[in-house]
N, C-alpha and C positions, 0 to 999 in steps of 0.2 A: 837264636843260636843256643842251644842249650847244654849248658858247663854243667861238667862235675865239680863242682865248688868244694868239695870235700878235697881232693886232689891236692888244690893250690894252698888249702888252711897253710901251709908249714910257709910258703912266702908267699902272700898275699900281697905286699907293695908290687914284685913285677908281676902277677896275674894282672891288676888294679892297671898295671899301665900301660897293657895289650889294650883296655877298651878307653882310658883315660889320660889326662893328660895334669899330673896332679901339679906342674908348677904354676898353668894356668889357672887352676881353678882356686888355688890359695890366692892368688893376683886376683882372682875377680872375688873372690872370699874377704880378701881387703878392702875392698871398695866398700862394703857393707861393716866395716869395723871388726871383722871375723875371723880365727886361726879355724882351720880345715885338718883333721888328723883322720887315721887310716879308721876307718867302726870297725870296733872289733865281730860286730850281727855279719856272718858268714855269706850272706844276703845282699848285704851295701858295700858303697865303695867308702862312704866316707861320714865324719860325724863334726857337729857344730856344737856349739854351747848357746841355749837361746840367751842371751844377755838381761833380759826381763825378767826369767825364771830361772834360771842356773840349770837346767834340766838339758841332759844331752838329745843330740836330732840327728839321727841318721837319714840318709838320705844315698839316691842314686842306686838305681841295681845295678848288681856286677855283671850283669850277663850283657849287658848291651852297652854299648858304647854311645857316649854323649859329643855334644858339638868341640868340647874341650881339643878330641883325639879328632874326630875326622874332618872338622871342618868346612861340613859341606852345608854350603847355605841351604840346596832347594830340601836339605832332613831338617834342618834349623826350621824352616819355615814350614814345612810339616807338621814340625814336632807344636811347636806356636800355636798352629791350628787346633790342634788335636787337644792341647791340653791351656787352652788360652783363659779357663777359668783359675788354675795356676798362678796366674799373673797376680791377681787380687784376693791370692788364699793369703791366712795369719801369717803376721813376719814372722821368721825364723822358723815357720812350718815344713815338715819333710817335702812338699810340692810347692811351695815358696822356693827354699833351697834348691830342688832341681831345676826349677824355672830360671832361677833370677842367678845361680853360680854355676850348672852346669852346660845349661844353654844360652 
């Protein structure tokens, strides 16, 4: 689907929560010892603090929606497939964090 991201700049939290589900993803951003805040990159939904490095991590495109919002297992396990090396990229990596907080 393809957004004009330019459009939503002025409120980007409810753009963010047409494809997302940000109380869930701070609850599974917990799990990892993690606070989840909105990236300000026009691009992503959201940003981390790698705890190792202090260096921020955006993560998650805005244009699509993650398992947070739709909940649908057989995307879940698509998405798994498709990006199963994910699983075992650098902790607190931008596809670490979409793996392991948004799916």
């Amino acid at each position: 689907m393809a957004v004009d991201i330019n459009y939503f700049d002025t409120d980007k939290d409810k753009f963010i929560e047409l494809f997302s589900n940000p109380k869930i993803v701070q609850e599974k951003a917990r799990e990892y010892g993690l606070e989840v805040v909105y990236s300000p990159r026009k691009n992503k939904k959201y940003r981390i603090v790698n705890p190792e490095t202090n260096k921020f991590v955006d993560f998650g495109s805005i244009e699509y929606e993650d398992f947070s919002k739709h909940q649908n297992l057989k995307r879940l396990e698509a998405f798994k497939k498709r990006n199963h090396k994910w699983k075992d990229a650098p902790k607190y990596s931008s596809a670490w964090a979409s793996y392991h907080i948004l799916w």
